[in-house]
C-alpha positions in Angstrom: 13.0 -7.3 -12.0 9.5 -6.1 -12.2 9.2 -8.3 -15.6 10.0 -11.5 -13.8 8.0 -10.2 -10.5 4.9 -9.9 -12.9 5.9 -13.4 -14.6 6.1 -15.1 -11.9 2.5 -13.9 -10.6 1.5 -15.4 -14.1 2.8 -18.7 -13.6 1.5 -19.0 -10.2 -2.2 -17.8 -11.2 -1.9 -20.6 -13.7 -0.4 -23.0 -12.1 -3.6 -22.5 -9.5 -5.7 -22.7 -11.8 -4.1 -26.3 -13.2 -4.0 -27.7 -9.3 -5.4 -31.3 -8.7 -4.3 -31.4 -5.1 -4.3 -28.5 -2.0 -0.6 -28.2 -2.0 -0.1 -27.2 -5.6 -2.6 -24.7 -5.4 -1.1 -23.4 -2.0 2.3 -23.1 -4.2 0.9 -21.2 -6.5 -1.1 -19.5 -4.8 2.6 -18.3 -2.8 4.5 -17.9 -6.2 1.5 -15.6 -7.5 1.5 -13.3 -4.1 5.6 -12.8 -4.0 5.3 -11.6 -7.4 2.6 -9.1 -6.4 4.8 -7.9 -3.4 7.7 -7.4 -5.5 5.3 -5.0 -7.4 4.0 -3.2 -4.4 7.9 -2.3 -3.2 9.4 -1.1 -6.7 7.0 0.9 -7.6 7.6 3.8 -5.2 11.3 3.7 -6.6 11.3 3.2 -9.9 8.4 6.5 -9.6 10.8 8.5 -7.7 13.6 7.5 -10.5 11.8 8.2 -13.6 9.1 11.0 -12.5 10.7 12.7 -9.4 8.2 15.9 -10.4 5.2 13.9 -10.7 4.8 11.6 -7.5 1.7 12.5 -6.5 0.0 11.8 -10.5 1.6 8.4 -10.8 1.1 6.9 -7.5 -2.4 8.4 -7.5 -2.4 6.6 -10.9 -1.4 3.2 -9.9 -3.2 3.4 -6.8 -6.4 3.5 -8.4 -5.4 0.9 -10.8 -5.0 -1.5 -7.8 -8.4 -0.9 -6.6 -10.1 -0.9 -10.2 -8.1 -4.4 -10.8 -9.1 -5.4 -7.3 -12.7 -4.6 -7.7 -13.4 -5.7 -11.5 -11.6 -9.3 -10.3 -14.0 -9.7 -7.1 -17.5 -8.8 -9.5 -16.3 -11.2 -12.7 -14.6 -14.1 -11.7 -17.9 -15.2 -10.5 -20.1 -14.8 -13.7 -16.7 -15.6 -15.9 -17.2 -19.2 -14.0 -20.7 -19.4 -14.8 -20.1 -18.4 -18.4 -18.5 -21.5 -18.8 -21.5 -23.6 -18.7 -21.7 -24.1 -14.8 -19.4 -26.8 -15.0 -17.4 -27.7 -11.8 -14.2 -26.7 -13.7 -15.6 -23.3 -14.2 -13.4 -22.0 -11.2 -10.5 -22.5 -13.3 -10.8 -20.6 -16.1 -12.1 -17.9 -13.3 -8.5 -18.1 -11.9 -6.1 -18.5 -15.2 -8.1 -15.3 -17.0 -6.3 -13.0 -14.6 -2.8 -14.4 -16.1 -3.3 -12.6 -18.9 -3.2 -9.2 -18.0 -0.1 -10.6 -15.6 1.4 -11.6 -18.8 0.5 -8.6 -20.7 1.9 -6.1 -18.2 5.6 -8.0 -18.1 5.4 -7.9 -21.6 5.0 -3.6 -21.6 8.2 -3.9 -18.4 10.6 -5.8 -20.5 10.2 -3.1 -23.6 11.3 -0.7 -21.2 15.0 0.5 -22.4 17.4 0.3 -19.9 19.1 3.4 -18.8 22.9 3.5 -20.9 24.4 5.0 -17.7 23.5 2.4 -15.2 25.5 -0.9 -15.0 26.4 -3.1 -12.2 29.1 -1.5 -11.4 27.1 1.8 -11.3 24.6 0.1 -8.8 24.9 1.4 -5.1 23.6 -1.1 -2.7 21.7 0.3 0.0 21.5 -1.7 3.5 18.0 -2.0 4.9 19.1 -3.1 8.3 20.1 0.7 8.9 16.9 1.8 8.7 16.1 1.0 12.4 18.0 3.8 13.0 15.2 6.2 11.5 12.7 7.0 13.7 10.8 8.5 10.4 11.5 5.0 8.6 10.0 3.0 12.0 7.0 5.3 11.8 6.3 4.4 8.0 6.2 0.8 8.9 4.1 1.4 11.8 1.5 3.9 9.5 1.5 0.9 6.8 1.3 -1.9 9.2 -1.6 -0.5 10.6 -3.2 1.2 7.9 -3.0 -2.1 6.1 -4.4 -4.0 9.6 -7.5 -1.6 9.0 -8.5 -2.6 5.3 -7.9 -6.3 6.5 -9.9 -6.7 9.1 -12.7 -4.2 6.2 -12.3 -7.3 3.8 -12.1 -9.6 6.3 -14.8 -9.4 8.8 -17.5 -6.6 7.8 -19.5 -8.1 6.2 -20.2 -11.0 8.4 -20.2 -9.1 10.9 -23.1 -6.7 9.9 -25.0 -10.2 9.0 -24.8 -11.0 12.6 -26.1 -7.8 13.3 -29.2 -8.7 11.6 -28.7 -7.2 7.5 -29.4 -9.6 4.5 -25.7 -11.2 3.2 -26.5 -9.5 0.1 -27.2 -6.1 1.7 -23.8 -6.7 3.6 -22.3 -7.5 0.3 -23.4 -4.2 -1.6 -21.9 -2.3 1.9 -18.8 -4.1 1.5 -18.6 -3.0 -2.1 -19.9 0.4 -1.8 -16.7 0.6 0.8 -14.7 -0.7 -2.1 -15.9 1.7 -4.7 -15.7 5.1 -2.2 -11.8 4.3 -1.9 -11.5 4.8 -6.1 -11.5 8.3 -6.4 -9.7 9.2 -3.3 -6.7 7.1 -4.1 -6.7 9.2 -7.4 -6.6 12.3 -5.2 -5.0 11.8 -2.0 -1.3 11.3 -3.8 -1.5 14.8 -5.3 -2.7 16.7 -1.9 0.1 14.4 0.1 3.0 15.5 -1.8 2.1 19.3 -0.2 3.7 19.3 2.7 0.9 21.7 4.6 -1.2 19.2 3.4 -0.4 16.0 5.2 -1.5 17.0 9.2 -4.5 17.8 8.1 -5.4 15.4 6.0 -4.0 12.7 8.5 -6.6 14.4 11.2 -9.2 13.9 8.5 -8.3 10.2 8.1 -8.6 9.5 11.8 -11.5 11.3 12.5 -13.7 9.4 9.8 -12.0 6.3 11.2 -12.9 6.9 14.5 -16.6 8.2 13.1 -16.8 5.1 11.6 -15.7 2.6 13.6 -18.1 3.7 16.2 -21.1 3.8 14.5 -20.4 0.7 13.1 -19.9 -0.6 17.1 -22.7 1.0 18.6 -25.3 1.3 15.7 -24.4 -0.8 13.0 -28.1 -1.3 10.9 -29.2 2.8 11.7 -27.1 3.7 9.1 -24.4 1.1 8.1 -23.7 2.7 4.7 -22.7 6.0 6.3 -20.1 4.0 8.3 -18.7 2.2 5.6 -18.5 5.2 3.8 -16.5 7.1 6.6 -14.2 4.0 6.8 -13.5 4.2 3.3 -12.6 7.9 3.6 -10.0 6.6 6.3 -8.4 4.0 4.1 -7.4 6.4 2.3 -4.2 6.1 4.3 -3.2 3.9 2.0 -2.5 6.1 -0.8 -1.4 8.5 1.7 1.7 6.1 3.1 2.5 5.5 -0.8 3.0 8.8 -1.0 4.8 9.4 1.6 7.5 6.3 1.2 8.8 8.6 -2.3 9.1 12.0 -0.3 10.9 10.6 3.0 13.9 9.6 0.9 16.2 11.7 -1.3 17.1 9.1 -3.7 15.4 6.0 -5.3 17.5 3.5 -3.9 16.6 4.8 -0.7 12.9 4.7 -1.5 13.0 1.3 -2.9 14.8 0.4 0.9 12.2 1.7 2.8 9.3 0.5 0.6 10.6 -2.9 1.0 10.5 -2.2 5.0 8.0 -0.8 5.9 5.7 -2.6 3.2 7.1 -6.1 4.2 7.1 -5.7 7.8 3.9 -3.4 7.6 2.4 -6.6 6.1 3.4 -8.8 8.7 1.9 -6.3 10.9 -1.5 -6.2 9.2 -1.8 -9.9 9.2 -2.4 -10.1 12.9 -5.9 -8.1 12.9 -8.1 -10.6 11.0 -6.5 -13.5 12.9 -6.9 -11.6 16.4 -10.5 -10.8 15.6 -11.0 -14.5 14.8 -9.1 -15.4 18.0 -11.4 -12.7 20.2 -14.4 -14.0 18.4 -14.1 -17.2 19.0 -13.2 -17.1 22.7 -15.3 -14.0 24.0 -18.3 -14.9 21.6 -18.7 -11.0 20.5 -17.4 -8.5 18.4 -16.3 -6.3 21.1 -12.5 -7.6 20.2 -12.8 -6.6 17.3 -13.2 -2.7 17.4 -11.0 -2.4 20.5 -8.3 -4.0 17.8 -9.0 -1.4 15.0 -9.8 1.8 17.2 -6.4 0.9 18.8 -4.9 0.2 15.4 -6.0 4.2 14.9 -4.2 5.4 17.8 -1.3 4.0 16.6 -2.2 5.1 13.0 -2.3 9.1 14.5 1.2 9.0 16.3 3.1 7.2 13.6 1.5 9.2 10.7 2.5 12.3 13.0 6.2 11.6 13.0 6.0 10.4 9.3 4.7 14.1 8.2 7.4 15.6 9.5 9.7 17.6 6.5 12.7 15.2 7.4 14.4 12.6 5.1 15.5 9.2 6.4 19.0 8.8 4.6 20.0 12.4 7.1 18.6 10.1 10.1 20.5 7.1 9.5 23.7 8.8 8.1 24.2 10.8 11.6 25.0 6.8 13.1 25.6 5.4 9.6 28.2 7.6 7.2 27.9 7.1 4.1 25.0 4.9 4.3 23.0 6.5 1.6 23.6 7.2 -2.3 22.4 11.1 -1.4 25.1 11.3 1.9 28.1 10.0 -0.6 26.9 13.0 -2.9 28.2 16.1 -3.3 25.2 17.6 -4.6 21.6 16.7 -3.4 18.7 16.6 -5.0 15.5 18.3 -5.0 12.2 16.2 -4.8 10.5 18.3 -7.4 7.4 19.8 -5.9 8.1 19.0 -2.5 9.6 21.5 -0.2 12.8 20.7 1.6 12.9 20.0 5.2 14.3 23.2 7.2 16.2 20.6 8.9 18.1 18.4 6.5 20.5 16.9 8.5 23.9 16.3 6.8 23.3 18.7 4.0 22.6 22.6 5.7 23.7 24.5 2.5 20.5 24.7 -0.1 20.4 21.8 -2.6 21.6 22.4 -5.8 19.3 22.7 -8.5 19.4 20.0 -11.5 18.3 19.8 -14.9 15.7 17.7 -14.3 14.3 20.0 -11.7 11.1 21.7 -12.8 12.2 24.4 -11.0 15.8 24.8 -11.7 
């Protein structure tokens, strides 16, 4: 599945860059995106299923691996279209040079040896619907949704707005960049202190606080010292990571995971999409960018209740099997399993006795 997800992003990116007319490139544009957000949801799960004791390291890992891609495609695609000669059709080979690596990636997923106990009539389906009935699961969405509404309206809007605010657009674009560059090394950390569960409150207070830090100073002084604020903002995107990180230790088996992954990441995106829009919306009707802070600060409220009730030491397949028996792969189980590394919730719901310990169990 992850294969065709990353095939399908290759055929889109180069079917952009072939485009004569709007539509076609808007096609492609949407066939290159869904294969991205198949990425974004399996990858929790298939890291839960093949490295339960090493969470933290591999979404840490991949995390940073978005943001290197992310930020070595927004510095060369320009010069890569330049290197061409200057022609007008320089744009294109900016856009199909990214297939490659697309291409490349499926190639190293469709190597990967299936495992010779799973079959389809092994699989066990798991019914995302249920989830509504997890107040932990609801919180993830609302932590990504809004976490996700934060970088968005980063990307989106800060750098035009500290040109209003009287900076050159190429001093704006080294701040926007500089917040790009901050988030690197804290997405390779943040995974490895979330997955301690004394950890996560603290860290989540951290995250708000440089948010709210931020944000203000950004509002109320935003050329005195703009690249301490985009700094502090960076430091609170690191919610990102964090919610990653959190999706693999809220569930006790991958299926689960890969449930709420697709959840809370597909209806934490629908989520996120509002803020740019809104701030465009406020912009344009109030003439200031007073809408837009009172959107973000309030996105941080949000952030600090829902990441509260998401650091709690509960798993969502106990939640939804007190309405829904038999719901989850772990509540059909005899046995559960350990999260390597990760204590287990004093309260585990349908499960009181301690988990049994298997091989695969650093610890056992």
């Amino acid at each position: 599945m992850l294969a065709g997800a990353l095939i399908a992003m290759t055929a889109g990116l180069a079917l952009r860059s072939l485009a004569e007319a709007f539509p076609v490139f808007l096609a492609g544009t949407a066939l290159a995106m869904a294969g991205g957000a198949l990425g974004n949801v399996m990858l929790p799960g298939l890291v839960k299923r093949h490295f339960p004791d090493r969470a933290g390291a591999l979404i840490g890992a991949y995390s940073t691996a978005m943001g290197l891609g992310a930020t070595l495609a927004a510095v060369s695609s320009q010069p890569i279209a330049g290197a061409v000669g200057g022609s007008a059709e320089g744009w294109r080979w900016a856009l199909v040079v990214w297939a490659l690596p697309a291409l490349l990636a499926a190639g190293v997923w469709l190597a990967v040896p299936a495992a010779p106990d799973v079959s389809r009539h092994s699989h066990t389906a798991v019914r995302m619907r249920a989830l509504v009935h997890s107040p932990t699961a609801m919180a993830i969405t609302a932590f990504f949704g809004v976490q996700a509404l934060q970088a968005y309206v980063v990307i989106g809007w800060s750098a035009q707005y500290l040109r209003d605010s009287g900076l050159s657009a190429a001093t704006a674009g080294l701040l926007l960049g500089l917040n790009s560059v901050v988030g690197l090394p804290l997405s390779a950390v943040i995974p490895s202190l979330t997955v301690r569960p004394r950890l996560q409150r603290p860290l989540l207070a951290g995250f708000v606080a440089s948010y709210v830090t931020g944000w203000m100073g950004l509002w109320t002084a935003p050329t005195a010292a703009p690249w301490l604020w985009m700094v502090l903002i960076a430091v609170g995107m690191g919610t990102f990571s964090m919610v990653l990180t959190l999706i693999g230790l809220r569930a006790r088996t991958p299926e689960t995971v890969s449930a709420l992954s697709t959840v809370s990441q597909s209806w934490g995106y629908v989520i996120a999409g509002t803020g740019p829009l809104l701030v465009g919306v406020l912009r344009g009707v109030t003439g200031s960018y007073d809408g837009m802070f009172v959107i973000v600060l309030t996105g941080v409220a949000v952030l600090s209740v829902a990441g509260w009730i998401a650091t709690r030491q509960v798993f969502v397949d106990d939640e939804v099997e007190r309405t829904v028996p038999g719901w989850s792969p772990a509540g059909r189980c005899t046995e559960v399993l350990e999260s390597a590394g990760v204590e287990i919730p004093a309260a585990a719901g349908v499960d009181d006795a301690p988990p049994a310990r298997d091989a695969a169990s650093p610890r056992g």
